[in-house]
C-alpha positions as CSV (number, residue, x, y, z in Angstrom):
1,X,25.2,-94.5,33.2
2,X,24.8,-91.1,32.3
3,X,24.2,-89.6,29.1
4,X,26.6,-87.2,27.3
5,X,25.6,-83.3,27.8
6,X,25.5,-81.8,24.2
7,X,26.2,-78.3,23.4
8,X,25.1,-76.0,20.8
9,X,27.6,-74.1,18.8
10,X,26.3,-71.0,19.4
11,X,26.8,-71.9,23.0
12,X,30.0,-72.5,22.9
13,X,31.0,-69.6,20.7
14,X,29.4,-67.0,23.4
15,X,31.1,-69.4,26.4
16,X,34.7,-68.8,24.6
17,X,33.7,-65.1,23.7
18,X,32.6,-64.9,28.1
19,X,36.7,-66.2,28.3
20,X,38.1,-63.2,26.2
21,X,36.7,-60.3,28.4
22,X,38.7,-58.6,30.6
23,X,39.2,-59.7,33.8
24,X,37.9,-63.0,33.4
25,X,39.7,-66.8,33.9
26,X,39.0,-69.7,31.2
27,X,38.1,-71.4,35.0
28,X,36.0,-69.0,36.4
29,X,33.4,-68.8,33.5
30,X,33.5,-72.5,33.3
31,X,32.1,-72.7,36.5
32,X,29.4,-70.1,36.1
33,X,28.2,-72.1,32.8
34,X,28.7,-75.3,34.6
35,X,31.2,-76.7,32.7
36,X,34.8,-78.2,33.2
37,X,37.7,-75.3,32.8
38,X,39.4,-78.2,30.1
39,X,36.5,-78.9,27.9
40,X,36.3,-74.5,27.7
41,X,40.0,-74.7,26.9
42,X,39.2,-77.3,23.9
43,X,36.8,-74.9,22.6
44,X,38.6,-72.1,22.9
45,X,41.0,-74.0,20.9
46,X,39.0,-75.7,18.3
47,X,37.2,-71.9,18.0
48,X,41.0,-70.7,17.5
49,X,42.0,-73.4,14.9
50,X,38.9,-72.8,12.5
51,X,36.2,-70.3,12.7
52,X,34.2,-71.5,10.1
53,X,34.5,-75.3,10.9
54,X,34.2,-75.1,14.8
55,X,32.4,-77.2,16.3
56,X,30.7,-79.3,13.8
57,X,29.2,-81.5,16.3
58,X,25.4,-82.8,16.8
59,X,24.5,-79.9,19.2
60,X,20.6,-79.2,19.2
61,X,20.4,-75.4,17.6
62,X,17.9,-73.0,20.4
63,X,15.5,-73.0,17.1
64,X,14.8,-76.8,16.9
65,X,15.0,-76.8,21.0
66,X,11.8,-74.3,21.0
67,X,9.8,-75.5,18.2
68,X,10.5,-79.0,20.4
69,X,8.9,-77.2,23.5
70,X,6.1,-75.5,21.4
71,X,5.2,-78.7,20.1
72,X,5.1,-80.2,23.8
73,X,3.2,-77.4,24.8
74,X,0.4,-77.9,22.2
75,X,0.4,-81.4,23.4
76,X,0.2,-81.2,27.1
77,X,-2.5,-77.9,26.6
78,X,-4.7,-80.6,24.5
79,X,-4.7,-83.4,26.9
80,X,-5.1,-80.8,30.0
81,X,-8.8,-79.7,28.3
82,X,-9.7,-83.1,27.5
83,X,-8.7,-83.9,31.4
84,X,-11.0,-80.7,32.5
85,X,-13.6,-82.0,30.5
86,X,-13.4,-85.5,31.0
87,X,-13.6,-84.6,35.3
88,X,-16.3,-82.0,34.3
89,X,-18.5,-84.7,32.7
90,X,-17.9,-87.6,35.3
91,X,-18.8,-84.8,38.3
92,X,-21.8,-83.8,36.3
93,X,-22.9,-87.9,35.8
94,X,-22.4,-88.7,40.2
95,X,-24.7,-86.0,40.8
């Protein structure tokens, strides 16, 4: 089973602002942000009910998302030098 996509606020806010340009369909920028046209329409609505309490939901924010991938970054960097060195001391043993 797949897991449920989660959304951002600020993502949704700047797909439902995308729907109020001119000369633009609710279906058309769906499909360039890969969404459903209905789910855009609920948050145009929910956006249209209550600016200030839109979209309340458990969205990861783009901050926590990068300091997420700096942290994996630091990680991966650390055990990529301790592979280097690791190959660097076994090739320097078999000769």
């Amino acid at each position: 089973m797949q897991q449920r996509k989660k959304y951002s606020g600020e993502f949704k806010r700047e797909a439902v602002g995308l729907t109020r340009l001119p000369g633009t369909s609710v279906s058309q920028v769906a499909r360039d942000v890969g969404i459903r046209a209905n789910q855009l329409h609920r948050w145009r609505r929910e956006l249209d009910a209550g600016e200030q309490k839109a979209f309340p939901g458990a969205g990861t924010a783009r901050d926590q998302e990068l300091l997420a991938l700096k942290l994996e970054l630091v990680r991966v960097k650390k055990e990529r030098d301790f592979l280097r060195d690791a190959a660097a001391f076994f090739a320097k043993e078999s000769s």
